[in-house]
C-alpha positions in Angstrom: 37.0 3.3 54.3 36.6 0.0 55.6 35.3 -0.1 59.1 34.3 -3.1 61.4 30.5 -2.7 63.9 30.5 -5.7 66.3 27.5 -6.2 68.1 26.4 -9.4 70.9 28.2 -8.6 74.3 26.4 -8.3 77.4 26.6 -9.6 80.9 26.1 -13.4 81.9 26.6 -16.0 84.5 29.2 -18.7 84.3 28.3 -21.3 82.3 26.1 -19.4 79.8 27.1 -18.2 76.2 27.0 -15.4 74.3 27.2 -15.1 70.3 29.1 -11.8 69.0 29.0 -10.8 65.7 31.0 -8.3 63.4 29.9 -6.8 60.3 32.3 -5.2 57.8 31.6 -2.7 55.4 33.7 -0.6 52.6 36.2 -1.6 49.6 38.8 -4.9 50.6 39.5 -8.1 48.7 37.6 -10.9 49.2 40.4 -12.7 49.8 41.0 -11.7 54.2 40.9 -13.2 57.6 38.3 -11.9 59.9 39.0 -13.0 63.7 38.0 -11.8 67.3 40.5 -10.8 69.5 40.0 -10.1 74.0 41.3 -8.0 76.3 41.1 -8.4 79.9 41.6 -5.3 82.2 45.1 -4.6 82.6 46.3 -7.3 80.1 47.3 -7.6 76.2 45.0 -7.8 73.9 44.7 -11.8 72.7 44.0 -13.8 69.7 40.7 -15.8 70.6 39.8 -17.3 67.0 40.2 -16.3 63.7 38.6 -17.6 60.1 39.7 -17.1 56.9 37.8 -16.4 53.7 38.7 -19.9 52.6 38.0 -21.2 55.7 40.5 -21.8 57.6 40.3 -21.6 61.6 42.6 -20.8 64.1 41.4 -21.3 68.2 43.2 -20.1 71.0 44.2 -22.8 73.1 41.7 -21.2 76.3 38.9 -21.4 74.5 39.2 -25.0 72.4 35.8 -26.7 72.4 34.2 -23.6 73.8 34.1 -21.3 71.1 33.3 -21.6 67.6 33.9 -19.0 64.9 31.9 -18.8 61.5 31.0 -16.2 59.1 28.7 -15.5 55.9 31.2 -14.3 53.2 28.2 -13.2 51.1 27.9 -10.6 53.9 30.9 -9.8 55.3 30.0 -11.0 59.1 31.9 -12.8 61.6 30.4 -14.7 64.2 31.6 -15.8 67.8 29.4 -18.2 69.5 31.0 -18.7 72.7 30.2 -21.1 75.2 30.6 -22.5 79.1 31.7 -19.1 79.4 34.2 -18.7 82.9 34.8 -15.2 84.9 38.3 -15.0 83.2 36.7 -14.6 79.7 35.4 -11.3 81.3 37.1 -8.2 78.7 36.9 -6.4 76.0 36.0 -8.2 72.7 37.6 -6.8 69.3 36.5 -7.7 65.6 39.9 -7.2 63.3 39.7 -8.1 59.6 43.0 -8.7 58.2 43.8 -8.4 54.3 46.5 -7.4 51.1 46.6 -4.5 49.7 50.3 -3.5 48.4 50.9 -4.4 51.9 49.3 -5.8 54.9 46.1 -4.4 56.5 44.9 -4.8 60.0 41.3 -3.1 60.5 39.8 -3.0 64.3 36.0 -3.0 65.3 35.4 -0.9 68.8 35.0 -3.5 70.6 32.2 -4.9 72.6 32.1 -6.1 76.6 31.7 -9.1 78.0 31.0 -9.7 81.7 30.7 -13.1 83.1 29.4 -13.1 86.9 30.7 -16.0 88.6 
């Protein structure tokens, strides 16, 4: 079973960063796309970067030159160093690992808060 821990969120004042990571652990191809996804109270969860095994990145445009996304293949982690962070970044952060097997797999971490105090 393939499941995602993410670990990094906290509370912090406007203008401060925070890096989140994810590991992932059981059986999936080495070929995936790990990414981090928020949710604000109230609102749909949102793409917020996402790397694939090749390399690949993909930003959201609300966080372009804030946020950068990396991960160590050799260990199945995903990182999210985020920066200049703003109140509305506030929410829920989710790890999802995305992969082929027969069909397509979507596989969601628990999620870990982020506060930012303005």
């Amino acid at each position: 079973q393939v499941q995602l821990v993410e670990s990094g969120g906290g509370l912090v004042q406007a203008g401060g960063s925070l890096n989140l990571s994810c590991a992932a652990s059981g059986s999936f191809p080495s070929t995936n796309t790990m990414g981090w996804y928020h949710q604000a109270p109230g609102k749909q969860r949102e793409l917020v970067a996402s790397l694939t095994s090749g390399g690949t990145t993909n930003y959201a445009d609300f966080v372009k030159g804030r946020v950068t996304i990396s991960r160590d293949n050799a260990k199945n982690t995903v990182f999210l160093q985020m920066n200049s962070l703003k109140p509305e970044d506030t929410g829920v952060y989710y790890c999802n690992l995305e992969y082929r097997f027969f069909s397509r797999r979507h596989v969601w971490g628990q999620g870990t808060q982020v506060t930012v105090s303005s």
